[in-house]
N, CA, C and O of each residue as an XYZ file, in Angstrom:
596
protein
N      66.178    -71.913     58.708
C      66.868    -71.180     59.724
C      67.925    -70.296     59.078
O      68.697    -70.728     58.222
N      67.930    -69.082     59.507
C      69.209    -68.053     58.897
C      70.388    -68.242     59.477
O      70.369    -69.231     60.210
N      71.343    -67.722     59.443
C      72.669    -67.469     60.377
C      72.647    -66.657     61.585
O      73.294    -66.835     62.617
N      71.623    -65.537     61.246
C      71.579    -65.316     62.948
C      70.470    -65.932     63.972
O      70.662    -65.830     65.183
N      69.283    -66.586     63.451
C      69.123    -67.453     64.040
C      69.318    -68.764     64.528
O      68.691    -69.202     65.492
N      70.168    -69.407     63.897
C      71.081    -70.780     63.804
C      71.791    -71.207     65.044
O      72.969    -71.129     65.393
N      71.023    -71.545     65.442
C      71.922    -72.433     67.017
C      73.212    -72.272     66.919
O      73.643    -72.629     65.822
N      74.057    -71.839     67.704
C      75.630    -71.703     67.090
C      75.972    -73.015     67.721
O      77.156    -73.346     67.650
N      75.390    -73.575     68.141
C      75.811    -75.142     68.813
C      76.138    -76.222     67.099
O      76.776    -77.262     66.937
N      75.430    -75.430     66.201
C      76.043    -76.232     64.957
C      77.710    -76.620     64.707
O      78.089    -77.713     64.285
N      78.561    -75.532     65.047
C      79.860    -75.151     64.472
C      80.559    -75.892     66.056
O      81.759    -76.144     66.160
N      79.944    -76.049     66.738
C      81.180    -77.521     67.654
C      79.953    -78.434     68.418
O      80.189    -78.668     69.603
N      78.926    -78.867     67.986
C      78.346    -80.212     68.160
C      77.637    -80.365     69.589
O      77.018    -81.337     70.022
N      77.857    -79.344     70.093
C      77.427    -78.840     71.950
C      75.671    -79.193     71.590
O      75.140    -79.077     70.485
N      75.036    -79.625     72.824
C      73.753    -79.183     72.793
C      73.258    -77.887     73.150
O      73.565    -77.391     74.234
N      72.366    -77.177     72.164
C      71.631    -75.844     72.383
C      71.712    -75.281     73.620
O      71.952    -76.224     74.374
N      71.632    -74.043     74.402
C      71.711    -73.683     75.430
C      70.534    -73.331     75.850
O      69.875    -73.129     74.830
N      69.727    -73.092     76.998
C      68.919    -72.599     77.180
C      68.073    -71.097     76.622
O      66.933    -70.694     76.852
N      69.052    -70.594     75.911
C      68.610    -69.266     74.957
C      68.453    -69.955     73.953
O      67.440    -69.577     73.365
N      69.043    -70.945     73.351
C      69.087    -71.299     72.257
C      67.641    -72.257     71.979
O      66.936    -72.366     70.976
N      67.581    -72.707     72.958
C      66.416    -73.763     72.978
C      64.827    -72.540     72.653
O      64.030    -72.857     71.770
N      64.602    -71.210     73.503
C      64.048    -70.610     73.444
C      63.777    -69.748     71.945
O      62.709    -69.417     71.430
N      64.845    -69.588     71.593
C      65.036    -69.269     70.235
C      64.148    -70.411     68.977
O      63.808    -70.115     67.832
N      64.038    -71.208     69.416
C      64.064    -72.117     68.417
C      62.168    -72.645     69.132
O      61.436    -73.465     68.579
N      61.979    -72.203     69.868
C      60.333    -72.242     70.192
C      60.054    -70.853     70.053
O      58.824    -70.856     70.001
N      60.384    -69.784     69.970
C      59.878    -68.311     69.359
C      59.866    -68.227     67.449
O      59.269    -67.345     66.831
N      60.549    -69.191     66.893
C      60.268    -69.600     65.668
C      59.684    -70.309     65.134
O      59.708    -70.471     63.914
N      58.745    -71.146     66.249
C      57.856    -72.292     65.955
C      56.635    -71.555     66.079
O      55.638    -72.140     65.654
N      56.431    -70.103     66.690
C      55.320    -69.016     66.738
C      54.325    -68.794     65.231
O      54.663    -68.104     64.270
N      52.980    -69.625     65.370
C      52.416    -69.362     64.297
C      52.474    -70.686     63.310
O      51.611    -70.940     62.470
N      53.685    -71.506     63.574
C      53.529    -72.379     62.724
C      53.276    -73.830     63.081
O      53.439    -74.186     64.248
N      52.818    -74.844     61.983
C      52.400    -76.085     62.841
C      52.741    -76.536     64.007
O      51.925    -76.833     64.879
N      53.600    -76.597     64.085
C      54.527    -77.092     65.893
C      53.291    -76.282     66.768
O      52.436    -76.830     67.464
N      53.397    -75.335     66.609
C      52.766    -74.026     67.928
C      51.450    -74.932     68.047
O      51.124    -75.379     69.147
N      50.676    -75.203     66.857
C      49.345    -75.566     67.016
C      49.091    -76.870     67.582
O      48.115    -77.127     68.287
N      50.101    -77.779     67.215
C      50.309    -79.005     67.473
C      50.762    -79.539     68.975
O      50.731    -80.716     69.334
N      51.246    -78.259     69.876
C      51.655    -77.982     70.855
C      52.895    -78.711     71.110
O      53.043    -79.120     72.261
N      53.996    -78.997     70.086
C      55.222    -79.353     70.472
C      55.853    -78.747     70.935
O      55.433    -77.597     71.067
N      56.865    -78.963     71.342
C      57.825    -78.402     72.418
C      59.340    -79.077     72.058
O      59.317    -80.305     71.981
N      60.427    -78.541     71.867
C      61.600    -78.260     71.854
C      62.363    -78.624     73.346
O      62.296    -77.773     74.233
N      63.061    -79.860     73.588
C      63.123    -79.902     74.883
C      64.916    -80.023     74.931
O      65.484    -79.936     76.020
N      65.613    -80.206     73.793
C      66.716    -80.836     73.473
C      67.582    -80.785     72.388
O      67.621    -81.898     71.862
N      68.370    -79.890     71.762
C      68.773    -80.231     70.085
C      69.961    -79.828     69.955
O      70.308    -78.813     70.560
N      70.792    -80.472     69.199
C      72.085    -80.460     68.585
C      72.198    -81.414     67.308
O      71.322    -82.210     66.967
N      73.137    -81.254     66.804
C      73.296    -81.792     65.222
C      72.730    -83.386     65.651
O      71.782    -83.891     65.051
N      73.238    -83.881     66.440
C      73.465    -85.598     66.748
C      72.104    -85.934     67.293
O      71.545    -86.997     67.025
N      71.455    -84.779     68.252
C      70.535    -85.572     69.053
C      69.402    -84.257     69.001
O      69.814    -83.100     69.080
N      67.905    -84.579     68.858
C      66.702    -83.644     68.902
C      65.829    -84.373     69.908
O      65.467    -85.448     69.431
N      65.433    -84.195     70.951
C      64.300    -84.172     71.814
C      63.024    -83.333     71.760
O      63.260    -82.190     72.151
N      61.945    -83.492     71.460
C      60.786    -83.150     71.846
C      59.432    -83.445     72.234
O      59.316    -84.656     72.045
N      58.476    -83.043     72.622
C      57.483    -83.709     73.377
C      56.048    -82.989     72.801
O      56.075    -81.826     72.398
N      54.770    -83.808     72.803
C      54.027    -83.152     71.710
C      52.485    -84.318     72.911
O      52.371    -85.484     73.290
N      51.663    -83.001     73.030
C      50.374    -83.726     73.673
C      49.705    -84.750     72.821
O      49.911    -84.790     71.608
N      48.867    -85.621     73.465
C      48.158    -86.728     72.770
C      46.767    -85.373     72.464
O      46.480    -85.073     71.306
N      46.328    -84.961     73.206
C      44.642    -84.287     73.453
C      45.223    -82.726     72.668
O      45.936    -81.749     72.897
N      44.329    -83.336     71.599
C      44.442    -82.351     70.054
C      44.565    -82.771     68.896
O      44.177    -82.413     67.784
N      45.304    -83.778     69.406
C      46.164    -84.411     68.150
C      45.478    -85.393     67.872
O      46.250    -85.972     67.108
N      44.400    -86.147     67.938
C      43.657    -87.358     67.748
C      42.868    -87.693     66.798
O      42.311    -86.659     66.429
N      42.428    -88.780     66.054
C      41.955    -89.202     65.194
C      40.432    -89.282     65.696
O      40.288    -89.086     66.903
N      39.380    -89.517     65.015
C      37.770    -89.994     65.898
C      37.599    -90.363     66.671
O      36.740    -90.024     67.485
N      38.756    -91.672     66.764
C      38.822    -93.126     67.674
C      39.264    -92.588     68.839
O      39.120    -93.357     69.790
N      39.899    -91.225     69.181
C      40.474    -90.906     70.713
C      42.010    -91.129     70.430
O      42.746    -90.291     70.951
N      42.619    -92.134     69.681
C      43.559    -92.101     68.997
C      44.867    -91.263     68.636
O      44.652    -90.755     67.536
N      46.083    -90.918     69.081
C      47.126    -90.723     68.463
C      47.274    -90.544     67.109
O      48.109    -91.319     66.642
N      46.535    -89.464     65.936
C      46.433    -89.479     65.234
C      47.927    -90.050     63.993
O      48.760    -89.144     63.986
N      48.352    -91.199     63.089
C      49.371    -91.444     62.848
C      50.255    -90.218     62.266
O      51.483    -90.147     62.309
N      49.041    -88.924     61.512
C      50.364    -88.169     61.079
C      50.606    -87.261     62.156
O      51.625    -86.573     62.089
N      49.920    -87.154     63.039
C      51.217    -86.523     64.490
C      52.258    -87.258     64.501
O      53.264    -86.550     64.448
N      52.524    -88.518     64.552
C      53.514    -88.751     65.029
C      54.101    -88.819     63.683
O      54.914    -89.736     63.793
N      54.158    -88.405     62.545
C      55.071    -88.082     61.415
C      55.684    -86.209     61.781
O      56.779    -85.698     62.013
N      54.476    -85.780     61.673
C      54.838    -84.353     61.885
C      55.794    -83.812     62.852
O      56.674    -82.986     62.610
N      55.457    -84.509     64.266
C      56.849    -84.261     65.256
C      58.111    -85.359     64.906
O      59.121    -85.477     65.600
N      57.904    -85.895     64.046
C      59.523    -86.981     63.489
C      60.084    -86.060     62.707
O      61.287    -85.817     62.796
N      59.047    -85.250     61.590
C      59.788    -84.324     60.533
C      60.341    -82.905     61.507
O      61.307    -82.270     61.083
N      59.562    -82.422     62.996
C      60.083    -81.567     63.348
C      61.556    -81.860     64.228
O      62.218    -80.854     64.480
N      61.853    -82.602     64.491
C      62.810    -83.202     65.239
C      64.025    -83.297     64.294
O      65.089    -82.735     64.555
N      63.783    -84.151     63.006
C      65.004    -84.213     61.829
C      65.102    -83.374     61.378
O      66.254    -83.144     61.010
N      64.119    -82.375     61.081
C      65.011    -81.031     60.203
C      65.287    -80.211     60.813
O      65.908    -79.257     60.344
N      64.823    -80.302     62.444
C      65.915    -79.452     63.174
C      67.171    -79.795     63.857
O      67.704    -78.944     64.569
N      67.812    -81.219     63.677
C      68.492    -81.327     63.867
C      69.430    -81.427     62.607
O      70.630    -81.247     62.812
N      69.019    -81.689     61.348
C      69.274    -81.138     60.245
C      69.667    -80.098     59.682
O      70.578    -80.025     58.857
N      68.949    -79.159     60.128
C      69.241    -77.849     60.143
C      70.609    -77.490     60.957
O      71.482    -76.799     60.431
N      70.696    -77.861     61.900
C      71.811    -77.466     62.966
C      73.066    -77.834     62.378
O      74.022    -77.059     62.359
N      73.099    -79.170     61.823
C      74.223    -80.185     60.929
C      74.445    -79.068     59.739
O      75.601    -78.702     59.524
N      73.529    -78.599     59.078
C      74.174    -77.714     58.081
C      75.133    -76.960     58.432
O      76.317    -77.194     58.191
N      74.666    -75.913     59.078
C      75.736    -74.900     59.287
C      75.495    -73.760     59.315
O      74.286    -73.587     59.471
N      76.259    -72.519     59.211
C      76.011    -71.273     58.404
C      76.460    -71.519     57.584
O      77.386    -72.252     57.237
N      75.089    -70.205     56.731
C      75.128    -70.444     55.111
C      74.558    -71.136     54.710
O      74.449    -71.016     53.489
N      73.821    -72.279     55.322
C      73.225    -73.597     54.887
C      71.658    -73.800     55.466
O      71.332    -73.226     56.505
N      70.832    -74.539     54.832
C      69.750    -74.805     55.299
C      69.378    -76.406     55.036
O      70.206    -76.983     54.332
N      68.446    -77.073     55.417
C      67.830    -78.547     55.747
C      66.254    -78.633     54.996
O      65.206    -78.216     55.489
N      66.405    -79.206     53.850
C      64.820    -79.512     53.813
C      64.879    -81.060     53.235
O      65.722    -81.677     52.583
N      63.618    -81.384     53.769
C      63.235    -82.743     53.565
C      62.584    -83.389     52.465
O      61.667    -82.925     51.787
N      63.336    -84.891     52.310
C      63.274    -85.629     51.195
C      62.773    -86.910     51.198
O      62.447    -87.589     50.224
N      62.734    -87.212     52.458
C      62.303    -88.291     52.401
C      61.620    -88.812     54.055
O      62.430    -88.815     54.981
N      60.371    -89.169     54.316
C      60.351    -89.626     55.852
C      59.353    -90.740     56.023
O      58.267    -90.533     55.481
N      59.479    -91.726     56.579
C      58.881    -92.724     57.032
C      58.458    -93.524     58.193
O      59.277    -94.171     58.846
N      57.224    -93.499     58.465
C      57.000    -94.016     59.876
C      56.406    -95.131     59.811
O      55.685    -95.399     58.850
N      56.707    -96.410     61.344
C      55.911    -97.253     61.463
C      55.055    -97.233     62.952
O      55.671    -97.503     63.982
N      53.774    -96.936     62.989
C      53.254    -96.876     64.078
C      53.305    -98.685     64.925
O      53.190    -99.734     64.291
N      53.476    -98.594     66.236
C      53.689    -99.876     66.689
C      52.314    -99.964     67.888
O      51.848   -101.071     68.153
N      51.906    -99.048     68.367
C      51.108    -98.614     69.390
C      50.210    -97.769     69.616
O      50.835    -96.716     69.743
N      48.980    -97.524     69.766
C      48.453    -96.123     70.108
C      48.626    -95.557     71.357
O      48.620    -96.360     72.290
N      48.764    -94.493     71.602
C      48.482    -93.708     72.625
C      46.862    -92.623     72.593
O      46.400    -92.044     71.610
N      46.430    -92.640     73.693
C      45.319    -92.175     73.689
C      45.303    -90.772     74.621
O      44.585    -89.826     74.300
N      46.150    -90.737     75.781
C      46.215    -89.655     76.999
C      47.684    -89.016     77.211
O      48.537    -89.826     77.576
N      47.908    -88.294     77.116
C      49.385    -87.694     78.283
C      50.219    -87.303     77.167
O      49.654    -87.126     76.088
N      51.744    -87.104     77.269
C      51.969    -87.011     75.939
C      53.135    -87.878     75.641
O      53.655    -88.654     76.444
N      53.564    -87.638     74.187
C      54.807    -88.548     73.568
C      55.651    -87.674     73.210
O      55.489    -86.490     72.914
N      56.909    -88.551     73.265
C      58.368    -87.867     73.557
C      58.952    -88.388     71.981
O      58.557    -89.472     71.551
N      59.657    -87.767     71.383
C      60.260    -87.730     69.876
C      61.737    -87.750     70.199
O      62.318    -86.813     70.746
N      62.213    -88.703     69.882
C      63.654    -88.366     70.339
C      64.336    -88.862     68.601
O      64.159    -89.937     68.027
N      65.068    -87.737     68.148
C      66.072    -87.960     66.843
C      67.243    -88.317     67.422
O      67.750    -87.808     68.422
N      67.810    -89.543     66.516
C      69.307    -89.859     67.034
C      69.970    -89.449     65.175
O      69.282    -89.815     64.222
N      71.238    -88.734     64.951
C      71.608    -88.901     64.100
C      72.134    -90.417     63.344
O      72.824    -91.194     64.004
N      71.765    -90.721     62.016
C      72.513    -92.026     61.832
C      73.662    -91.350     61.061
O      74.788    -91.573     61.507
N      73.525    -90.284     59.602
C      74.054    -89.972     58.972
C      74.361    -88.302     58.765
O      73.543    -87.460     58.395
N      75.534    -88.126     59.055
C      75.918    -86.631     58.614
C      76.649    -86.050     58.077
O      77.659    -85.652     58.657
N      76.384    -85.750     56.595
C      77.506    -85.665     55.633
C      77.076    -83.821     55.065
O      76.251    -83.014     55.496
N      78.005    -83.756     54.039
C      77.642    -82.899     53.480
C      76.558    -81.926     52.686
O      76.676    -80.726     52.435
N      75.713    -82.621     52.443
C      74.696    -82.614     51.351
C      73.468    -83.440     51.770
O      72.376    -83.275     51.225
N      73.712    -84.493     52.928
C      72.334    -85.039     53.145
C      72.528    -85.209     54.884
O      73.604    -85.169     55.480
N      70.963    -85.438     55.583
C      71.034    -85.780     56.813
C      70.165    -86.742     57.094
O      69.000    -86.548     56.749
N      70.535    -88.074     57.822
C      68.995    -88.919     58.072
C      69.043    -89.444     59.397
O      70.004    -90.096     59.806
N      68.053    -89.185     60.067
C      67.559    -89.346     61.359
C      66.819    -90.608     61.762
O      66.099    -90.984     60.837
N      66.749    -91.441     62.904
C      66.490    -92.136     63.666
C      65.637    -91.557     64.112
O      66.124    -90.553     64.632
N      63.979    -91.585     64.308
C      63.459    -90.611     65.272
C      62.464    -91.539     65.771
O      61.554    -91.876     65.014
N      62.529    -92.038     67.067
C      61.799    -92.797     68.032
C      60.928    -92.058     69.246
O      61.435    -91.246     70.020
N      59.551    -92.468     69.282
C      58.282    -91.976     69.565
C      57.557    -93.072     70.844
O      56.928    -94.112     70.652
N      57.868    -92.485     72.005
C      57.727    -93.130     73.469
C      55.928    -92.336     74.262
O      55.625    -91.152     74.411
N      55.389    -93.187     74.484
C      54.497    -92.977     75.453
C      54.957    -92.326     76.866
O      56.128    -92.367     77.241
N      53.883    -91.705     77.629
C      54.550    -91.502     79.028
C      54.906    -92.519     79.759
O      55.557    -92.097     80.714
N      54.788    -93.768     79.781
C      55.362    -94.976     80.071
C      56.770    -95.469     79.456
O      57.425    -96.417     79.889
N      57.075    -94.733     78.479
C      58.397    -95.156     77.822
C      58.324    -96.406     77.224
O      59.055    -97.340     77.555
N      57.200    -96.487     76.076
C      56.750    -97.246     75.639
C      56.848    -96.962     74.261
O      56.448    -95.896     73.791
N      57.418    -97.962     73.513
C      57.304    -97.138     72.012
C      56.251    -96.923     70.486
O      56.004    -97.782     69.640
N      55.881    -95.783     70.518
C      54.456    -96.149     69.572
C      54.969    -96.307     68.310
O      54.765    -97.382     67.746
N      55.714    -95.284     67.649
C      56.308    -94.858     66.238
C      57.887    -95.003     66.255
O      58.586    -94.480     67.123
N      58.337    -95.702     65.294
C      59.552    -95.455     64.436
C      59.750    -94.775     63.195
O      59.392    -95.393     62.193
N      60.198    -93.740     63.056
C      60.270    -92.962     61.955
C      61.932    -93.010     61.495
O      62.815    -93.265     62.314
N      62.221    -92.700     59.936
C      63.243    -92.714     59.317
C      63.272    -91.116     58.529
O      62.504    -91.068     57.568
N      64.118    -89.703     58.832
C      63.586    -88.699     57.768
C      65.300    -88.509     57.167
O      66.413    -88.667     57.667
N      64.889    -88.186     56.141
C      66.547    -87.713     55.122
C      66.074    -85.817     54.830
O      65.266    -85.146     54.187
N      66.977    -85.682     55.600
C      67.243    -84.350     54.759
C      68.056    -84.021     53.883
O      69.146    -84.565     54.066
N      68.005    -83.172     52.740
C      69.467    -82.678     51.853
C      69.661    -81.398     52.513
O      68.940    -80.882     53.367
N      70.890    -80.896     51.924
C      71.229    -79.810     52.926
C      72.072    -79.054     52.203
O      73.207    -79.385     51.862
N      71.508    -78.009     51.960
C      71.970    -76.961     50.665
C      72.596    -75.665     51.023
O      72.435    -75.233     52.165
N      73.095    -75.193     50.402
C      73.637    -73.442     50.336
C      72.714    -72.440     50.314
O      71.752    -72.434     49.547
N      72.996    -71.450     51.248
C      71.796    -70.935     50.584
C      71.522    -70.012     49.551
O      70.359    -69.792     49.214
């Protein structure tokens, strides 16, 4: 993310505004997210919400394929990662880990990042993965570092 695209919700901790939220799905244009059909529902340094269909995303079995639910954990932490940087600064990832607990097969799942850690130089996310029942399939762990640019 640049500085003029950069959520200015970084520099006092606010959640994104409705331009801002839009902003940040006109940059997902073209890239995995778009194809993956995630969606941006929620983001600020502390907290990332998003929501991502089961039907696309599936393994043979009909299945919740497991690296969907990595791919929307990594999109959730480095954009809330990203936001924690700053201007001047950017978020890339170092480390992420998931444990699938459940499959989902129909409807979709909700990604919610909680910040645990936000320092200077690194970011690591909480990112928990709910059925449309509010049921939980995936626990994911992602670290970002967070550099100058």
């Amino acid at each position: 993310m640049t500085d003029a695209s950069r959520p200015s919700s970084a520099a006092d901790n606010r959640p994104a505004t409705d331009e801002e939220l839009a902003m940040l799905r006109e940059m997902s244009k073209g890239t995995l997210d778009e194809r993956m059909g995630i969606e941006i529902v929620e983001a600020s340094a502390e907290r990332v919400v998003a929501t991502m269909p089961v039907e696309g995303n599936t393994q043979p079995y009909g299945l919740l394929h497991g690296g969907a639910n990595v791919v929307i954990a990594e999109s959730v932490g480095s954009i809330g990662a990203a936001i924690a940087a700053g201007p001047g600064r950017y978020a890339v990832g170092l480390d992420i880990n998931a444990t699938h607990h459940r499959s989902a097969r129909s409807g979709i799942v909700t990604a919610t990042a909680t910040a645990l850690s936000l320092g200077r130089t690194l970011a690591a996310y909480d990112v928990v993965i709910t059925d449309d029942q509010g049921r939980r399939t995936c626990t994911a762990r992602i670290t970002c570092m967070l550099r100058d640019q």
